[in-house]
C-alpha positions in Angstrom: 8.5 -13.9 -28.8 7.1 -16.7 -27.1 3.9 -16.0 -24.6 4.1 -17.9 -21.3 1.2 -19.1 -19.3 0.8 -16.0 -17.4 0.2 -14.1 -20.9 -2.7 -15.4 -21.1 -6.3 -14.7 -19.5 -7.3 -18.2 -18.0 -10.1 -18.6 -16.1 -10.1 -21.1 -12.7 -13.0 -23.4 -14.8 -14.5 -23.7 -18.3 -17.9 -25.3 -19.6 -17.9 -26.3 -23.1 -21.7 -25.4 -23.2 -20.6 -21.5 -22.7 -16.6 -21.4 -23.8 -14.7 -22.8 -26.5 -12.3 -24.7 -24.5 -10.3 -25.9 -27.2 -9.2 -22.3 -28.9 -9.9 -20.6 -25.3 -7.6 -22.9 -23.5 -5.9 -26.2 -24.8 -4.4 -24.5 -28.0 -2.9 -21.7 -26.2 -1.3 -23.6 -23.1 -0.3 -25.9 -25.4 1.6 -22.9 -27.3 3.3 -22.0 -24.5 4.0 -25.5 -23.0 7.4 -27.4 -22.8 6.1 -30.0 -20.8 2.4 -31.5 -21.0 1.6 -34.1 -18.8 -1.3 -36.0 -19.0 -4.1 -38.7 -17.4 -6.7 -39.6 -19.3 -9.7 -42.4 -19.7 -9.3 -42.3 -23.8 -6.7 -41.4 -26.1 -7.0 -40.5 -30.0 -4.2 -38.9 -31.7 -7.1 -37.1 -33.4 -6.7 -34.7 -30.9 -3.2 -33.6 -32.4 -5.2 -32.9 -35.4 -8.1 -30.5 -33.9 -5.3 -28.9 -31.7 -2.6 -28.5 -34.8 -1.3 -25.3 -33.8 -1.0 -25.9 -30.1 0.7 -29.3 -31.0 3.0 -27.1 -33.5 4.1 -24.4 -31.2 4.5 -27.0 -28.4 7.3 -29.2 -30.3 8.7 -26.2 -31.8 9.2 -25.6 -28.0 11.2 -29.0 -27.6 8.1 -29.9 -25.7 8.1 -33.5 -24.4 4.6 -35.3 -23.7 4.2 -37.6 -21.0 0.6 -39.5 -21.3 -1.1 -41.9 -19.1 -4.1 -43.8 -20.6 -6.2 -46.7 -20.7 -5.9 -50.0 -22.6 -8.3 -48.5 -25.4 -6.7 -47.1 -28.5 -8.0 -47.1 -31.8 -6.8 -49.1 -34.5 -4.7 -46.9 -36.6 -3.3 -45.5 -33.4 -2.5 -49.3 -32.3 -0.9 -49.8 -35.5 0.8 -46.7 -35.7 2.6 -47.6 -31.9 3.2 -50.8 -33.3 5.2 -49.9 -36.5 7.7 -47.3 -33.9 8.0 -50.0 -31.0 9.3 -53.0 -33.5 11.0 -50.3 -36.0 9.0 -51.8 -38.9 8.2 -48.7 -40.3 10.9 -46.2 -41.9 8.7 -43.8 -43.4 7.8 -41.3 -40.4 8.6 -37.9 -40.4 12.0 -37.0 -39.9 11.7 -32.9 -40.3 8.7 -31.3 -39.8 7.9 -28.5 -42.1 4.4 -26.8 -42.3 3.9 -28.7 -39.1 0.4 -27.5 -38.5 -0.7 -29.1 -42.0 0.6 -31.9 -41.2 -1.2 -32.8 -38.2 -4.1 -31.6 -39.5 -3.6 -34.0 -42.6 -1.9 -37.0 -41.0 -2.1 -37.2 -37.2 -1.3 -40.7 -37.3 1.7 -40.0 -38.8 2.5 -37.2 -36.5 2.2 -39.8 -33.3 5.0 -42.3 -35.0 6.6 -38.8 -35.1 6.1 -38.0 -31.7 7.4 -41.4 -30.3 10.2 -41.9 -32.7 11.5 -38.3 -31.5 10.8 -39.1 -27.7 8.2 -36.2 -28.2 6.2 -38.5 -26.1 5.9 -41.1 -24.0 3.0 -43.4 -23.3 2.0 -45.6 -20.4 -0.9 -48.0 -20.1 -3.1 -48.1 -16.7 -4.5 -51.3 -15.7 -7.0 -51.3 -13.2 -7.7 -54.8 -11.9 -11.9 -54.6 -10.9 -12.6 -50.8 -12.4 -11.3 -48.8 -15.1 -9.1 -45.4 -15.4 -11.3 -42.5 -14.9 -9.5 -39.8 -14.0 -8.7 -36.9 -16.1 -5.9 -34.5 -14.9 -3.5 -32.3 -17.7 -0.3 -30.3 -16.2 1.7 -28.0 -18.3 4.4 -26.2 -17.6 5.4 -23.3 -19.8 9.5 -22.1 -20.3 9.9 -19.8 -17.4 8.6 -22.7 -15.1 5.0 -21.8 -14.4 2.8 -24.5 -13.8 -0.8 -24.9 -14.6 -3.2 -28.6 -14.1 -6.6 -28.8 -15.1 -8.9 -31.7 -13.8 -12.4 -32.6 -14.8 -14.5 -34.4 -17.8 -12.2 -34.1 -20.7 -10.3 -37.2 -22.2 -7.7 -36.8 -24.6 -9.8 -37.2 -27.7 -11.3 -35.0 -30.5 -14.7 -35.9 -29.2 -13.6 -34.2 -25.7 -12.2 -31.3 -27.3 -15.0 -30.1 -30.0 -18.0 -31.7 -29.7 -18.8 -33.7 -26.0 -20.3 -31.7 -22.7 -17.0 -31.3 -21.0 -16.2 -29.4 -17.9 -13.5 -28.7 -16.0 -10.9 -26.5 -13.1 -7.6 -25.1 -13.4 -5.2 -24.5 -11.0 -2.2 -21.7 -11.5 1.3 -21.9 -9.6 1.3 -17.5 -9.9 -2.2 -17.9 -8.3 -1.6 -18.3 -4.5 -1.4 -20.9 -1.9 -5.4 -22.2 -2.5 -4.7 -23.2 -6.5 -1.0 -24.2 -5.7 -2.3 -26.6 -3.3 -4.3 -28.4 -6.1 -1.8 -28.0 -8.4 0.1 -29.8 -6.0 -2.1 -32.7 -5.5 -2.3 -32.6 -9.3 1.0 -32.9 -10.0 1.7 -35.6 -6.8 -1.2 -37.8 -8.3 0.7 -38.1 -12.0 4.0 -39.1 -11.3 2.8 -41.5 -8.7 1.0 -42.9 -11.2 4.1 -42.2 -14.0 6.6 -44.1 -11.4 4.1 -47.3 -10.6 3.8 -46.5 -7.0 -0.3 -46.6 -6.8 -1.8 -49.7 -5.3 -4.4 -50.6 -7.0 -3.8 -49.1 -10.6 -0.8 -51.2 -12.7 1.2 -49.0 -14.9 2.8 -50.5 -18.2 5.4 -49.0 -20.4 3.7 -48.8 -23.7 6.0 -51.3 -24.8 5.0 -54.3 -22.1 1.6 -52.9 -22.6 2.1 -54.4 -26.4 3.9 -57.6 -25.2 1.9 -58.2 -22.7 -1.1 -58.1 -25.3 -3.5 -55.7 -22.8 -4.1 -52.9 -25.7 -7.7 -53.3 -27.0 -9.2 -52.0 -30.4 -12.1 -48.9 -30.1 -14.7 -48.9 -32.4 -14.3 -47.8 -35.9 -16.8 -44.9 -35.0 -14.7 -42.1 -33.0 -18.2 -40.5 -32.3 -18.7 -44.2 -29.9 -14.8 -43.8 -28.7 -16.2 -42.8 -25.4 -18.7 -44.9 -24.9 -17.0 -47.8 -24.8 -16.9 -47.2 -20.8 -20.1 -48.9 -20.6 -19.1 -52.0 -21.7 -16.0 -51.9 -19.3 -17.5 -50.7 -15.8 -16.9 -54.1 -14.0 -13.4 -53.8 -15.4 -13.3 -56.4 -18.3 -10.2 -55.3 -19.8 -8.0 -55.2 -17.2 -9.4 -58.0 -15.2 -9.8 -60.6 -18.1 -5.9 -60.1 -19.4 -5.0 -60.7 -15.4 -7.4 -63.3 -14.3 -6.4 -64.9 -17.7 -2.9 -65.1 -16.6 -3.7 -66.3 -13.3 -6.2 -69.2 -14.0 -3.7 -72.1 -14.2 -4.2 -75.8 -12.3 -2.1 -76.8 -9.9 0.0 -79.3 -11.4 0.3 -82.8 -9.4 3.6 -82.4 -8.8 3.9 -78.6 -8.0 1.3 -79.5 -5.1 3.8 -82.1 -3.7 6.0 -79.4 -4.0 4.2 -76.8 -2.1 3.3 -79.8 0.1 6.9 -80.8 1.0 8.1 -77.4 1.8 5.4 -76.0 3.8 5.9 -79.6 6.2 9.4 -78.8 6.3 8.8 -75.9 8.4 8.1 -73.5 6.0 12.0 -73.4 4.7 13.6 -75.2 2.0 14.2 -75.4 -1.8 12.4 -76.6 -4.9 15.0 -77.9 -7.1 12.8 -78.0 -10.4 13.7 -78.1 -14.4 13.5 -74.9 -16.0 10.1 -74.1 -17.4 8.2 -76.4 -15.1 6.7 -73.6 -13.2 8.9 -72.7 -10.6 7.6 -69.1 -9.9 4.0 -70.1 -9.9 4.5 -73.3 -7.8 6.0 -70.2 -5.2 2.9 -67.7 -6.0 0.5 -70.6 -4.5 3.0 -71.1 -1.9 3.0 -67.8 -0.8 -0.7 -67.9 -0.9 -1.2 -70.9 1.1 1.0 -69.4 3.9 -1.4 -65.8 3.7 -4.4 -68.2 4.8 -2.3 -69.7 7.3 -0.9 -66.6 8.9 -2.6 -63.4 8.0 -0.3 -61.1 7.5 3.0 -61.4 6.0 6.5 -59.2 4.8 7.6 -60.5 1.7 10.8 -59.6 -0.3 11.6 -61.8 -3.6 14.6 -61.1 -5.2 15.9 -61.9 -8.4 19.4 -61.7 -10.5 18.4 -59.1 -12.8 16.3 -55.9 -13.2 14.3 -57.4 -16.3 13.3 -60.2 -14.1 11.6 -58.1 -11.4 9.2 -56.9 -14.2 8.4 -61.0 -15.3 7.6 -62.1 -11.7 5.8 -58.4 -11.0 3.3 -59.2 -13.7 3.2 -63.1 -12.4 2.3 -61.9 -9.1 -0.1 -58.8 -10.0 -2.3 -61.8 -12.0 -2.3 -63.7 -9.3 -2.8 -61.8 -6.6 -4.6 -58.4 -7.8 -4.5 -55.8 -5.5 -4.0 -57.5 -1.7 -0.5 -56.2 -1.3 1.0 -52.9 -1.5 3.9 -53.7 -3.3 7.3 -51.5 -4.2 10.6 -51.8 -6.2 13.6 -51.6 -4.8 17.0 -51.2 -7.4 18.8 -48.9 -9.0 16.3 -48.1 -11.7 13.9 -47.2 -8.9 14.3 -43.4 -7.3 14.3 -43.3 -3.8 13.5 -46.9 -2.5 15.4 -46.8 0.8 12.6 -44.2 1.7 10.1 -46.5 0.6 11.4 -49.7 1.9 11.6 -47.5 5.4 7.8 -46.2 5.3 6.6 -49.7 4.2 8.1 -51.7 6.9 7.4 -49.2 8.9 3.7 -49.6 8.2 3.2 -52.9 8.6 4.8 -53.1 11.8 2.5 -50.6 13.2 -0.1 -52.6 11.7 -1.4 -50.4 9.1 -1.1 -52.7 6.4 -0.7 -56.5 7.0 0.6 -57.5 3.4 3.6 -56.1 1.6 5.9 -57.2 -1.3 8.9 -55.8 -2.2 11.0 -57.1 -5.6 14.5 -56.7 -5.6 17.7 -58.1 -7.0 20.5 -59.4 -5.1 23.0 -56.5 -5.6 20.7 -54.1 -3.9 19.4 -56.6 -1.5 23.1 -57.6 -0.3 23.7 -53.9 0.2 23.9 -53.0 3.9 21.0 -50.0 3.8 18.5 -52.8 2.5 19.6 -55.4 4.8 20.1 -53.5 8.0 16.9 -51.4 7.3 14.7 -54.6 7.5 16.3 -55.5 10.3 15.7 -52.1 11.9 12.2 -52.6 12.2 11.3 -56.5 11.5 13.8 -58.0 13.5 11.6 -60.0 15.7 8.6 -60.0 13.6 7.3 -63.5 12.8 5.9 -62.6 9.3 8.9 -62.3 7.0 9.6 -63.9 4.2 12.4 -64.4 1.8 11.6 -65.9 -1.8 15.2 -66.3 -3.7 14.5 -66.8 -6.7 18.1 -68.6 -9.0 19.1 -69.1 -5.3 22.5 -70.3 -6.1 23.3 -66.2 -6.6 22.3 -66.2 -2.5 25.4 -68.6 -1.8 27.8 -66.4 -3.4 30.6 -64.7 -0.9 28.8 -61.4 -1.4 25.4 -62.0 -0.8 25.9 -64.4 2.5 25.6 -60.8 4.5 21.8 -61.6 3.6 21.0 -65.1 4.9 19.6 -63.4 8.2 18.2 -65.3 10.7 14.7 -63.3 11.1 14.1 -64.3 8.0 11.5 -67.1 10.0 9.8 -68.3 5.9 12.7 -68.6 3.5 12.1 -70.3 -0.3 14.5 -71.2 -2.5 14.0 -71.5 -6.6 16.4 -73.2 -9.1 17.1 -75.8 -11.1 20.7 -76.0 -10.3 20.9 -75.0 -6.3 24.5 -76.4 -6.4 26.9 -73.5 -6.6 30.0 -73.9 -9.5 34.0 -74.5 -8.1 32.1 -73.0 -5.0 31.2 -76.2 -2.2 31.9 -73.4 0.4 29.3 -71.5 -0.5 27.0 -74.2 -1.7 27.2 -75.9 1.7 26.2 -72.6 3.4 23.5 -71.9 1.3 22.0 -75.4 1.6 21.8 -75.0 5.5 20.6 -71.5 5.8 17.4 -72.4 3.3 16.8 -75.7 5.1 17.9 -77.8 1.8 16.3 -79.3 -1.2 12.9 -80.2 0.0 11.3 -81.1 -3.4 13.2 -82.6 -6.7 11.1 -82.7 -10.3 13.7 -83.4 -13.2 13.9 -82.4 -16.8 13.1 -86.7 -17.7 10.1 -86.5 -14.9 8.7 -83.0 -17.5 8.9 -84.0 -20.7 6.9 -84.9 -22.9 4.0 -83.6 -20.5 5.3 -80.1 -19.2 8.1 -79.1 -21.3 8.5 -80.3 -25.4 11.0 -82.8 -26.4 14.2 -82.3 -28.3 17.1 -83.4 -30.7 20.3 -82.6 -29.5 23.4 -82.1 -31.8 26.7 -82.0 -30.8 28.9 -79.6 -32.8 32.6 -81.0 -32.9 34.9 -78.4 -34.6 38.5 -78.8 -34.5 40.9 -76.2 -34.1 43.1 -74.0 -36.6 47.1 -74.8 -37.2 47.5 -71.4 -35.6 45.1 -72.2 -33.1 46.6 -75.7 -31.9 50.4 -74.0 -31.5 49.0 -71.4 -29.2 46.9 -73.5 -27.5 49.7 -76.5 -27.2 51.4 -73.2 -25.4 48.8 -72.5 -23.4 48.3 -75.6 -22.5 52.2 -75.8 -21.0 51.9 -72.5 -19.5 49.1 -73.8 -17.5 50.9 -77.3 -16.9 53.8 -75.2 -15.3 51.9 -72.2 -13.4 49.1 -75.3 -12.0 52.2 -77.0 -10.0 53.4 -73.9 -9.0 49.6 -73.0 -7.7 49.0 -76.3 -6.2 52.2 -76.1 -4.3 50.9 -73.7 -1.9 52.9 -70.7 -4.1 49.6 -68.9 -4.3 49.0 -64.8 -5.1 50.5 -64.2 -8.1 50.7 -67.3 -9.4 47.5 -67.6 -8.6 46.7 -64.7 -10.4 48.5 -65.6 -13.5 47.0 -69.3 -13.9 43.3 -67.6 -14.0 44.4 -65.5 -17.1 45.8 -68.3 -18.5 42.7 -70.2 -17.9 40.7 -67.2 -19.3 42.9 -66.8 -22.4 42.6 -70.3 -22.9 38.7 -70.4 -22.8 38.4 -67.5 -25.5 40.3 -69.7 -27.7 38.2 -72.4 -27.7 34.9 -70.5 -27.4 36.2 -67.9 -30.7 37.6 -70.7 -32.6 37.5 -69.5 -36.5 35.6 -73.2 -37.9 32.7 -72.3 -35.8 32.0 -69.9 -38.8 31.7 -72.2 -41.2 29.7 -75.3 -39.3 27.2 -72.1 -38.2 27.2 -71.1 -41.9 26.0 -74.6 -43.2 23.6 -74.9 -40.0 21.8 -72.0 -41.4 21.6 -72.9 -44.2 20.3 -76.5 -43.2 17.7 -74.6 -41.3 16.6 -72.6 -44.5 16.5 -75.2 -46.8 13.7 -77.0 -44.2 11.8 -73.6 -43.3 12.9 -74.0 -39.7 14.6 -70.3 -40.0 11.8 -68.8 -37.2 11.9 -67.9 -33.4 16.3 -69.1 -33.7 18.0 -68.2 -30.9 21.9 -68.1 -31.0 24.3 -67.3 -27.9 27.2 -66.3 -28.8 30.6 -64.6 -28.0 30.9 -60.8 -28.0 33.7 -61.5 -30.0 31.6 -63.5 -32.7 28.2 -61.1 -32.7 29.5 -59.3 -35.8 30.3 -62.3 -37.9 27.4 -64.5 -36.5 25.3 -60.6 -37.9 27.1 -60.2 -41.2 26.3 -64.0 -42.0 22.4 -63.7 -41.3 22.5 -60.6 -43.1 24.2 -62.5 -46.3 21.2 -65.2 -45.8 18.4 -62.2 -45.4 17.6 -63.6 -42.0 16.1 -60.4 -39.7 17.5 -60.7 -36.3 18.4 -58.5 -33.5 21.0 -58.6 -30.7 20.1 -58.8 -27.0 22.3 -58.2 -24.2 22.9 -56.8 -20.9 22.5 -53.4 -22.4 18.9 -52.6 -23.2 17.1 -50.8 -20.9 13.8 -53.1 -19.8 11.7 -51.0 -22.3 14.1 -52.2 -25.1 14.1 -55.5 -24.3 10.3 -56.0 -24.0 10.1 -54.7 -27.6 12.5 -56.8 -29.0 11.1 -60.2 -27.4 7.7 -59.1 -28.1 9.1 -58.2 -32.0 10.4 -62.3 -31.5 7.4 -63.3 -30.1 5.2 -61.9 -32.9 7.9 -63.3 -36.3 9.1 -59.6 -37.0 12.2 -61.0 -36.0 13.5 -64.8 -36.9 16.4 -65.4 -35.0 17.9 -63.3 -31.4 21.4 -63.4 -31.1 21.9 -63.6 -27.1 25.5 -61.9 -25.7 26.1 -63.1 -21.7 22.1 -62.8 -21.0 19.0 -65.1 -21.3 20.5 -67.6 -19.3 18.3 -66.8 -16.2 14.5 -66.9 -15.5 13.8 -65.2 -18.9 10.2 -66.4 -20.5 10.4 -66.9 -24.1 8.7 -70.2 -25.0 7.9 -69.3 -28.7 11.9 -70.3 -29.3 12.0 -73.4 -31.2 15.8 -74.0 -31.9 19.1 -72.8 -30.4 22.5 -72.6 -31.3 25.3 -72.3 -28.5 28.1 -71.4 -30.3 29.9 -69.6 -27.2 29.1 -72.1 -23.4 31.0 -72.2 -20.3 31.4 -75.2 -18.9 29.1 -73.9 -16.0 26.1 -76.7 -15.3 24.1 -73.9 -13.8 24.4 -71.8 -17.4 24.0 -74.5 -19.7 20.9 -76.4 -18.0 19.4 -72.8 -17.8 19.9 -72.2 -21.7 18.6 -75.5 -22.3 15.8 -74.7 -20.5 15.1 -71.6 -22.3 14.1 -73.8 -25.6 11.9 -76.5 -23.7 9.3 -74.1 -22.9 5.8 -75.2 -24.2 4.2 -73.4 -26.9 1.2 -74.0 -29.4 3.4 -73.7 -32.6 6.0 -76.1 -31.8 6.0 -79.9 -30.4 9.7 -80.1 -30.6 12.7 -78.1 -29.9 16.5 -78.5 -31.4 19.8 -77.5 -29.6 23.0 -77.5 -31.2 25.8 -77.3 -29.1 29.1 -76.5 -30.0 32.7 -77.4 -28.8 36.1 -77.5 -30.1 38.8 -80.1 -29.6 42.4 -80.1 -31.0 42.6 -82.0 -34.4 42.3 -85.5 -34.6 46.0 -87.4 -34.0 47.3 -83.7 -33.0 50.4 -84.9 -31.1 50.3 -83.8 -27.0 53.0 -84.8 -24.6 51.8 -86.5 -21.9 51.2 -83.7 -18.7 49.5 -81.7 -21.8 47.1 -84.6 -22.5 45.8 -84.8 -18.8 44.6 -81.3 -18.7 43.3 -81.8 -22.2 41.3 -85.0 -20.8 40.2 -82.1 -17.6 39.3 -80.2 -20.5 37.3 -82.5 -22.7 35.5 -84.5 -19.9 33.6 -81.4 -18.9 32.8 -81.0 -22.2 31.5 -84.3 -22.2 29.5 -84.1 -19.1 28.1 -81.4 -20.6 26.9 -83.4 -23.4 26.1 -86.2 -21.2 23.5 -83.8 -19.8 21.9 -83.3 -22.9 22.5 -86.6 -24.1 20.3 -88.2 -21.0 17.0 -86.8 -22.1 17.4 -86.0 -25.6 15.1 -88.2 -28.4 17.9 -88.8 -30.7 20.6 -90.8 -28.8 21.9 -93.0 -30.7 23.1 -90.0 -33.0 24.8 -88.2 -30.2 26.8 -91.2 -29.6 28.0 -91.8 -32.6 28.7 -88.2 -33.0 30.6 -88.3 -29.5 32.1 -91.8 -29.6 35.5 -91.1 -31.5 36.1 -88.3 -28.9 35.6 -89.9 -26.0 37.5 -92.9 -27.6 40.2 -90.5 -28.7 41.2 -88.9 -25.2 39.8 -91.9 -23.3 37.2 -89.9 -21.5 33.8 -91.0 -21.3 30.1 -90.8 -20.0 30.2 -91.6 -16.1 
């Protein structure tokens, strides 16, 4: 029968010069433990070794490990992390047996165990000027009783054996003195766990990696702790964020923050992707802090993952001068945050706060109205939209308040799709485009320069006869539309459109142009950091064939979790993987400049999606000079016979296509192959460049 935590005869503090605090007290709590959480300076997965048959009795518990720690890790820890976060290696554990012996033979092996099995997690602390010093353990045993112990100890073999470590428990079955340490204890952690302390940043293991913030310890565990000398002014954390932060103003993002700060503080910067949109804003927003003082600031984005990418932008640049929160659905309990934050700065108690959201929560009345509960009439709030055509759309025009006295607006394509309603509305709530820098005006300076190829595939026997009655269907149910029959006619002409567009987007000869482009690719050793958007009707063909090439890749979509998808771009990042195969996601604000080519098998006709993608390949990088887009889109075969009402929607069809290319075309290096590529369509359905 398991002991609990009670069983045993702990005292309130232990001295390692008089007890033997690791068979005294960290081997049996941690054999009655299902949950161990844990702060620490230093971490070692040595210490699973010296505590084997704690550790054993623990996971035989279905214990779960939750562990805070600093940017230090030795090396075969590092690696060990490494191998589980980009799946690289297949050889951990997968039934423990003789457990004890085993971590007593292979700890290393034991913590790919560990995180493979969700055994434990891990998360980095940052602290900008200082380093992590505190050392608090809870564990809480299977009847629910709760112990935490705070004092010298790290998390290391060192600590455990041989160091002059001290240190005080608190019990939950002791009374109200130790429960209101414990309390502390346990408030401290999973402020800490959840990101919600101001001046310590908290990393997922995984952005830890990608973000390149993990440092090596000396070979020499007996040194592992003394590595704090050499950090007391904080040179881990504060090089990696003063490294990110240390950028020039570029001429031309200074004209920008010029232009919009003259036009009364509103307005918005219209720039190519990758030409610094979010940092251009950053020195905004820090301009207007010197000007003002104080200031409310909420910055939303599209997406979840993006909130992480401008978090980090904005930690680095400014450190720790705001207090700063999350508000989304992956964040418990915001509204109560949101409520106390604006709270406190009205009553003064803090005079900078940022809040990152995403425009689903942020149209939501409870965010919306709660602002306007208590900052209403204050002078210092400010609204940062980043992608700000998603602030135009029918949805989110609830949020284009009024009080909102500093609003900025971020895009490269402001302009709103089929939508001059809403494109109108957002242009005079943000106080218009106050500052244009084109994709021409970037390259070759700011972003690299590229060859463009246009894929022309033609369509299937099948797929023509469907399509010609498609094409009728729509001929017929358009008239009815347009003459004011509306609902479900309505209705039934957007399906038609939709079914129509799958056609052409899963069109089977895409398989075999991709097939030859890959193998184009191989053939010049260009088969690294590929990125393919595709269809999710084409992911497991576009899979199979890079499988059939031995290409590693891996699929990204809407469907990671953000800890997933840092791995995987890191994995990119780093070669592990060669190509990404993108589903209906990195279209927006997304950061991967290591991608050197791209293949759009599956596009929309959407300027705001395409001009994004492209941007996504433009990026600067130190191993590429150039990038390469091919860009695919399906006609009907040459001479196919189309009556005439069918050939004007074709010519609707195909000259969106073409502007498409048009757009690429203008600032692409290889132009005179795009036109001769392009010129027998455009010559075919009489549609040309404008």
């Amino acid at each position: 029968m398991n002991k609990n935590l009670t069983d045993y005869n702990l005292k309130p503090s232990y001295w390692s010069d008089q007890d033997d605090i690791l068979n005294e007290f960290y081997i049996p709590t941690l054999s009655a433990a299902k949950i161990y959480k844990r702060i620490t300076g230093f971490f070692s997965s040595n210490s699973l070794a010296v505590a084997a048959k704690g550790i054993a009795n623990f996971i035989k518990n279905d214990g779960q490990m939750f562990l805070i720690t600093s940017v230090i890790l030795s090396e075969e820890d590092k690696r060990a992390i490494e191998e589980v976060l980009y799946e690289q290696e297949e050889k951990v554990l997968q039934e423990i047996e003789n457990m004890e012996e085993q971590l007593m033979k292979d700890h290393v092996s034991m913590l790919s165990w560990m995180l493979k099995t969700k055994k434990l997690s891990i998360r980095i602390a940052v602290v900008p000027q200082g380093i992590i010093h505190q050392k608090i353990g809870i564990l809480e045993d299977l009847e629910g009783n709760i112990l935490s112990f705070t004092g010298s100890d790290n998390e290391t073999a060192n600590g455990w054996l041989y160091n002059d470590e001290t240190f005080h428990v608190f019990r939950s079955w002791k009374g109200f003195v130790e429960e209101e340490h414990l309390r502390h204890d346990l408030e401290q952690f999973n402020k800490m766990w959840e990101g919600k302390t101001q001046r310590t940043r908290i990393y997922p293991i995984s952005e830890a990696f990608a973000n390149k913030i993990i440092r090596i310890a000396p070979k020499n565990y007996a040194d592992f702790e003394n590595l704090s000398s050499n950090i007391e002014e904080g040179v881990l954390g504060k090089k990696y964020l003063d490294g990110v932060a240390k950028r020039d103003v570029r001429p031309y993002q200074l004209k920008a923050i010029d232009a919009w700060e003259s036009h009364e503080c509103k307005g918005m910067l219209e720039m190519a992707t990758g030409t610094g949109k979010t940092f251009t804003s950053l020195k905004i927003i820090e301009r207007l802090i010197k000007k003002e003082g104080r200031l409310f600031l909420i910055i939303v984005v599209p997406y979840i993952h993006l909130v992480s990418q401008w978090k980090k932008e904005f930690i680095a640049h400014f450190k720790d001068q705001f207090l700063m929160m999350e508000a989304h659905s992956g964040v418990r309990m915001w509204e109560k945050d949101l409520n106390e934050y604006a709270q406190n700065f009205l009553l003064r108690f803090t005079d900078k706060v940022v809040v990152f959201t995403i425009y689903d929560t942020f149209s939501k009345n409870k965010f919306i109205d709660l602002v306007e509960k208590y900052l209403n009439n204050h002078e210092n709030l400010m609204i940062v939209a980043d992608e700000v055509h998603h602030l135009g759309s029918s949805s989110n025009q609830n949020c284009m308040r009024d009080f909102f006295k500093f609003r900025l607006g971020l895009s490269a394509t402001p302009d709103r799709w089929f939508d001059e309603d809403g494109s109108d509305k957002l242009r005079n709530y943000m106080g218009g485009t106050v500052f244009r820098f084109s994709l021409k005006e970037a390259i070759p300076d700011f972003l690299v320069p590229y060859d463009y190829y246009p894929e022309v595939v033609q369509m299937t026997g099948d797929e023509i006869e469907d399509y010609i009655v498609l094409a009728r269907k729509i001929s017929k149910v358009s008239k009815c539309s347009t003459n004011g029959s509306g609902g479900d006619w309505d209705n039934y002409l957007r399906k038609l459109l939709i079914d129509r567009a799958n056609l052409i987007v899963n069109n089977e000869n895409k398989k075999k142009r991709f097939e030859q482009i890959i193998l184009d690719l191989k053939k010049s050793n260009l088969i690294d950091h590929l990125l393919i958007y595709c269809s999710p009707e084409q992911i497991k063909w576009v899979s199979q064939l890079l499988n059939k090439h031995n290409i590693l890749q891996r699929k990204i979509t809407f469907e990671e979790t953000q800890d997933e998808r840092s791995k995987i771009l890191d994995a990119f990042e780093k070669g592990f993987y060669k190509a990404l195969i993108a589903i209906r996601c990195l279209d927006e604000g997304v950061d991967i400049p290591s991608i050197k080519t791209a293949i759009i098998l599956a596009s929309s006709t959407n300027p705001a999606q395409y001009i994004q993608r492209r941007g996504r390949v433009l990026r600067k990088h130190h191993h590429k000079d150039k990038a390469i887009i091919y860009d695919f889109f399906v006609i009907p075969a040459e001479g196919a016979a189309l009556d005439p009402d069918i050939l004007r929607i074709e010519q609707k069809i195909i000259s969106r296509e073409v502007r498409r290319s048009k757009e690429f075309f203008d600032s692409a290096t290889n132009k005179d192959y795009v036109l001769l590529v392009l010129s027998k369509i455009m010559n075919q359905f009489k549609v040309y460049f404008e």
